[in-house]
LUMPATI-501993 format. One record per residue (C-alpha): x, y, z. Coordinates in steps of 0.2 Angstrom, whole numbers, plus 5000, padded with zeros to 4 digits. Layout:
% residues N
XYZ;...
END
This chain:
% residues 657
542247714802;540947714788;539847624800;539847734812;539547894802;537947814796;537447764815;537447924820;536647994806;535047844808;535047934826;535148124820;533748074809;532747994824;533148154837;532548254824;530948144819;530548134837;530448324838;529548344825;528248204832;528348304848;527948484841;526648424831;525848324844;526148494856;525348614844;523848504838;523348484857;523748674860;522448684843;521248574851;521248664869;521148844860;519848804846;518848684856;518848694875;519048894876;517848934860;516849004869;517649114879;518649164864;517049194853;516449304868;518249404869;517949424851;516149484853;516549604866;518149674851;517149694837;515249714845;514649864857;513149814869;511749924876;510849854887;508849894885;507849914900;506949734905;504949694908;504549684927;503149564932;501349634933;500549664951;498949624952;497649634967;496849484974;495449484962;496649464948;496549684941;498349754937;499049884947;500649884939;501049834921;502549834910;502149904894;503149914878;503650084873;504950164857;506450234864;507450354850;509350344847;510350404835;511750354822;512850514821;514150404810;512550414796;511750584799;512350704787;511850874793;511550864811;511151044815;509651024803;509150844810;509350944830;508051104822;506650964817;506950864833;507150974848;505351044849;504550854849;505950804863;505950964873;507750954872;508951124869;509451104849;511151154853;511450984865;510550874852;511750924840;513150904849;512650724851;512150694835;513750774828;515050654835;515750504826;515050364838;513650244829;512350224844;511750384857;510250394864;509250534860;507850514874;507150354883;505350294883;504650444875;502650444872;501850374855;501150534850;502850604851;503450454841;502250454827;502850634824;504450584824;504250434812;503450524800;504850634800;505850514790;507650594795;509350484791;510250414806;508750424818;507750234824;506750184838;507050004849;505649944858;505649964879;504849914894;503850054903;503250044920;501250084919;500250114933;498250104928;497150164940;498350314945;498450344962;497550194968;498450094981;500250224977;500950194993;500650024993;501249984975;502650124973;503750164957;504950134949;506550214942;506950214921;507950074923;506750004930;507149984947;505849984959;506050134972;504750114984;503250004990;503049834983;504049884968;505749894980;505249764992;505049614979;506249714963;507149544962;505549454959;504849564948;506249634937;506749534922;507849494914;509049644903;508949654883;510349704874;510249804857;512249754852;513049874836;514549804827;516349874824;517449834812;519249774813;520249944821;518649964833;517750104824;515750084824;514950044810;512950104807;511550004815;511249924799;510449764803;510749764818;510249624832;509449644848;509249524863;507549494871;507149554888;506449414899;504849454912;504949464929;503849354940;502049424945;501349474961;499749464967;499449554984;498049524997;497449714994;495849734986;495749874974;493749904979;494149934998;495650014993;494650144984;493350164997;494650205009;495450325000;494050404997;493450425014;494950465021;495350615007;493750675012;493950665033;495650755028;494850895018;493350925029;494450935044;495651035037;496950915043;498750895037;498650715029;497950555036;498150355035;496750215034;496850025036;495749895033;496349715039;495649545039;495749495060;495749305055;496949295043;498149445043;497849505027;497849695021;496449735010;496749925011;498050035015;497850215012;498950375016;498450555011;498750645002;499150534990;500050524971;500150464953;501550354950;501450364934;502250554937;502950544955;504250654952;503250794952;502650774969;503550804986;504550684992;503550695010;502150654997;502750474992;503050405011;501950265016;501250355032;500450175037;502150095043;503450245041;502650365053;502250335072;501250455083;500650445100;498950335101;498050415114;496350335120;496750175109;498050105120;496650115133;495949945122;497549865125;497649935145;495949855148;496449695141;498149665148;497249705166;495649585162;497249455157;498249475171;496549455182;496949615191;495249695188;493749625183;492249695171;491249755185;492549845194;492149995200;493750165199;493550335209;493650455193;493950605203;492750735195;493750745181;495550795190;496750685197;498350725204;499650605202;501750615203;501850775205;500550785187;498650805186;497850695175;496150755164;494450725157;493550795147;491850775157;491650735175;491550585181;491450485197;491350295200;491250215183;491650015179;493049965168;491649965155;491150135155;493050185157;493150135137;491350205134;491850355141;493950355137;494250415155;496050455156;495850455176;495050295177;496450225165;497950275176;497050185191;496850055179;498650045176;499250075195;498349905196;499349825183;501049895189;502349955174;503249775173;501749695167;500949815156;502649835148;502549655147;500749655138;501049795127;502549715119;501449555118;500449645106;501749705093;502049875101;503849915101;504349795088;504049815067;502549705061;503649655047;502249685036;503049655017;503249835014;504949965015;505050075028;504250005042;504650105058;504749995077;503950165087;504550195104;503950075118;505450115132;506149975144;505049975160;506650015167;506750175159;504550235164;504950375180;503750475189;502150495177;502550385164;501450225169;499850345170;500050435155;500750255146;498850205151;497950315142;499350315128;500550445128;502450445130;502250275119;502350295098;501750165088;501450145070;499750125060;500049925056;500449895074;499049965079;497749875069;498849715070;498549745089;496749765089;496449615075;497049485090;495549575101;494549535086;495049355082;495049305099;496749325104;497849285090;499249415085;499349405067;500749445054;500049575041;500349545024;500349615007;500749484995;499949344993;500749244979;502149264968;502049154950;502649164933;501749174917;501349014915;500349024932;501548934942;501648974961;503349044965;503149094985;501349074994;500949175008;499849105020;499149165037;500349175052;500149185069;501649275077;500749225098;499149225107;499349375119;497549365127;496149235130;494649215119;493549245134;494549415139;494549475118;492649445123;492549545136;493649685129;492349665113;490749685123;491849835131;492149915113;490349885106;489850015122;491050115114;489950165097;488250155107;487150285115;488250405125;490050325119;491250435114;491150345097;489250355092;489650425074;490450265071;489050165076;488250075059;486450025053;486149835057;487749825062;488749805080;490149915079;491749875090;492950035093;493850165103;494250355098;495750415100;496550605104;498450625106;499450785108;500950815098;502550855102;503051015096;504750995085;505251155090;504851165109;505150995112;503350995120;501650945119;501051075107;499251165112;498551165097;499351015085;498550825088;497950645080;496450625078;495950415077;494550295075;495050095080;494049975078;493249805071;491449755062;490349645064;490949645084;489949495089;490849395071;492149525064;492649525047;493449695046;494649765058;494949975052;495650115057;495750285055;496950425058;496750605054;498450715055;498350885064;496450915062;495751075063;493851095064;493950975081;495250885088;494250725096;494250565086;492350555087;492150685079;493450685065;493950505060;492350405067;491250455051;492650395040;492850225047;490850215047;490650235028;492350135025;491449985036;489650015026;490250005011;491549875012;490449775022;488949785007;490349754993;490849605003;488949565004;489249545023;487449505030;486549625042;486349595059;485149715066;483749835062;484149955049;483750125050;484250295045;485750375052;486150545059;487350665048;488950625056;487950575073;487050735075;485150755077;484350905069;483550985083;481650985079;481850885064;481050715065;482450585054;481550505040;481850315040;482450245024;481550145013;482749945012;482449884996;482649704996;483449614982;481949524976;480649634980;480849804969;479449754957;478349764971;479149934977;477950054979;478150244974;478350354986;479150514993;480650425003;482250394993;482650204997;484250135004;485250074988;486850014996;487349814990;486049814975;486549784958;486349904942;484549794934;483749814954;483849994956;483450034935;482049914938;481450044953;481750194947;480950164931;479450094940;479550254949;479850384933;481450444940;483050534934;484450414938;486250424933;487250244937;489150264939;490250124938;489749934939;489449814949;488549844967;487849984976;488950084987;488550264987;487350364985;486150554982;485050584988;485450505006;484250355009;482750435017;482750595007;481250664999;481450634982;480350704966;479950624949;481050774941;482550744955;484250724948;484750564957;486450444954;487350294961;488850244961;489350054961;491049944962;491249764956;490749644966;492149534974;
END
């Protein structure tokens, strides 16, 4: 009996050692997983308990041009907070604030008298308002350090770069297109709490760093850029047009050196402009081309071997019934070649042209060269235009298609379109950005040149060139294009506009446009020009031709392009002063200014550096005022003017590339 009581009690013991050695063993690995595996998550759960996190706003990457200058910076500014928890009079604190901020008092203090340890009082705020506010010394006020979105040269290349938003997102242009890219990573400014979850005052109190966004560097050239706007503000404000778009494209490559819409804005304050003011006209507007789908018409028919360069068309004397519709021109004309079609932008002689070609073909052409499709050029908004299915044209529409209207196409398609008559038949993709990289200079993403298909033959884009270059000569409807020592390649353009009202052609409302390429024989720049609802003329010649002549000039001596032909003086905007003799300008040759003679002719600056024309003028004893740096590209008195030892004279030069 004895026994087996102390048997069972041996195995009582055991039972209960055994689940003891059990418990301990569960809880020390319950210990170990908690305290080991899941710290971190429990140190996190704890942060998020005991810490409050605002986020800061994060640095965004620069953009530059493809010379390397910044067109978009992130800059580090002081936002203002407050500690209500510390402020002990916050009536008095809202009085001394509220004029600096622009904010009512009576909302100040109401945020400053709550119990809460962080508000912001007001984000990014200047550092002149700042200073005054530091110097202020108030209890319960501090500043963290931001980013701030900064845009350097204003309203240079707006549309193109776009804005961004305070947080920052980016909110149009390159900014939206490539935010991921450029937007870095967030900072946090984090504020304790103590054990029942009430804030305690920013007194040491920690901040995350934000991390920098990748760089862009974009294939615009700031120089161009600036030239363009220029010339397109003034063809705008001289026509007394509504607005107006320029382009400047590499043919060979593709590459956007300018794009330009007017009017324009600062980015820097985009919110005080329209928001019809901040659209990228290039790619988000389409319009009716009128006379410059007759480059294209030409080309599909030359392709298509339909016609030939020496064909000859019945023009009608100018009136031409067709479907039920006549068909215009401007001037009278008989038999004319395919060649003096273009010179001449016979509407009459393009719908024969057309006939020829037949709808399914030219449909077929015309969406070859990018018409009816986006460009996918890398920036928002881009619009497709309207290029309807050839089984959709009735009646009239394959004459007036010819001699572009009843077809819409957007700015980037157009000069994508005439880049592959330029580069010998290659439709290109435009681009934007070149490069993306990261501080350090490591390439991210390279852009290179791209070739969406050839849509015509070297020897017909020849031919069409030859065709164009008629265009800008003596009795072309382009000749205030045409550009000393240069051969200018180009087609004017006049469209009606439809009416939003009526639904109809208006009578009064068109697009005014100038198309073209330069050097035509070796082109380097491919341009266009398009001025919105002019009023002093309504004929692309007239209106947009000018512009793209100066935007060619002077592009083409910043780029140190080369002449090819005689130079000589050119006509104010094509026009000969009746019974005035032109005065030829003097060309001052970069090496031969000391040799300069003076005399009573005011030479042709244009591509000559700062130390060339000082050397002349002093030599000269003449009044000059330099603006800028770099070379040459404008200039007054016009070259050829009389000019006197007591004129007032300037130039104004842009950095060489």
């Amino acid at each position: 009996m004895k026994d087996t009581k102390e048997k069972w009690s041996r195995i009582r013991i055991r039972i209960v050692g055994i689940a003891f050695a059990i418990f301990f063993v569960i809880t020390s690995a319950r210990a170990f997983y908690l305290q080991i595996i899941k710290q971190d998550d429990w140190v996190r759960l704890a942060d998020r308990q005991h810490q409050k996190i605002v986020p800061l706003t994060p640095a965004r990457g620069t953009i530059y041009d493809r010379n390397g200058a910044a067109l978009a910076v992130s800059i580090e500014v002081d936002s203002c907070f407050g500690e209500p928890v510390v402020i002990v009079d916050a009536e008095k604190t809202a009085a001394r604030l509220a004029p600096l901020l622009g904010v009512q008092r009576d909302i100040l203090a109401k945020k400053l008298a709550g119990k809460k340890s962080f508000v912001w009082l007001q984000r990014q705020v200047s550092p002149e308002v700042a200073a005054k506010i530091k110097a202020l010394k108030l209890e319960g006020i501090g500043f963290v350090k931001e980013s701030r979105r900064y845009y350097p040269n204003s309203e240079v290349a707006a549309h193109v770069v776009g804005f961004t938003g305070l947080d920052p997102k980016g909110l149009e242009g390159i900014e939206l297109k490539y935010n991921s890219q450029l937007l870095g990573n967030t900072g946090y400014l984090i504020t304790e709490r103590d054990a029942l979850g009430r804030d305690i005052a920013l007194k040491g109190t920690v901040i995350k760093e934000s991390s920098k966004g990748y760089n862009i560097t974009l294939t615009l050239d700031k120089n161009i850029q600036y030239l363009a706007e220029k010339e397109l503000a003034k063809a705008v404000s001289q026509s007394r047009g509504a607005g107006g778009i320029a382009l400047v494209m590499e043919p060979r490559t593709g590459k956007v050196l300018a794009m330009a819409s007017y009017p324009s804005f600062n980015p820097n304050a985009y919110h005080r402009y329209p928001h019809d003011t901040l659209r990228n006209r290039a790619v988000a507007d389409s319009f009716e081309p009128g006379s410059t789908m007759k480059v294209f018409l030409i080309a599909s028919a030359l392709e298509a071997k339909v016609i030939g360069p020496n064909d000859n068309f019945n023009c009608e004397n100018g009136s031409f019934s067709i479907g039920g519709r006549v068909i215009h021109d401007t001037h009278k004309y008989g038999a004319l070649s395919v060649s003096e079609i273009m010179k001449f932008s016979s509407n009459i002689g393009a719908a024969k042209i057309g006939s020829r070609l037949g709808p399914e073909r030219l449909s077929g052409y015309l969406k070859n060269f990018g018409f009816g499709e986006r460009s996918e050029v890398d920036v928002p908004g881009e619009v497709a235009g309207l290029l309807r299915d050839q089984g959709r044209w009735y009646g009239i529409d394959l004459a007036t298609i010819s001699f572009g209207q009843g077809v819409s196409v957007s700015a980037v398609q157009l000069l994508a379109a005439v880049s592959a008559v330029a580069n010998g038949g290659l439709l290109m993709k435009p681009y934007l950005v070149d490069r993306i990289s990261d501080d350090a200079g490591r390439i991210i993403q390279q852009n290179a040149p791209q070739v969406r298909r050839r849509v015509i033959s070297s020897q017909t884009a020849q031919a069409v060139a030859r065709m164009m270059a008629s265009v800008t000569s003596e009795g072309g409807t382009g000749l205030n294009a045409s550009l000393d020592g240069f051969k200018v390649a180009g087609k004017t353009g006049t469209a009606q506009k439809v009416d939003p009202v009526t639904k109809c052609y208006s009578a009064s409302k068109r697009t005014a446009s100038f198309l073209g390429f330069v050097p035509a024989e070796d082109p380097r720049l491919s341009i266009l020009v398009i001025v919105d609802e002019p009023k002093t003329s309504s004929y692309g010649g007239v209106v947009a031709a000018p512009a793209f002549r100066e935007i060619a000039h002077q592009s083409l001596c910043y780029l140190k392009v080369t002449p090819t032909g005689p130079l000589k003086a050119r006509p104010e905007d094509g026009k000969e002063v009746a019974g005035r003799q032109q005065a030829q300008p003097e060309v001052v040759a970069e090496g031969a200014i000391d040799e300069a003679s003076a005399g009573a002719s005011m030479p042709n600056f244009h591509g000559m550096s700062i130390r060339s024309v000082l050397r002349y003028m002093e030599k000269n004893s003449l009044n000059v005022k330099i603006i800028g740096s770099g070379r040459a590209v404008e200039q007054n008195p016009s070259p050829g003017s009389t000019i006197g030892a007591g004129d007032q004279v300037w130039v104004k030069f842009v950095p060489s590339a």
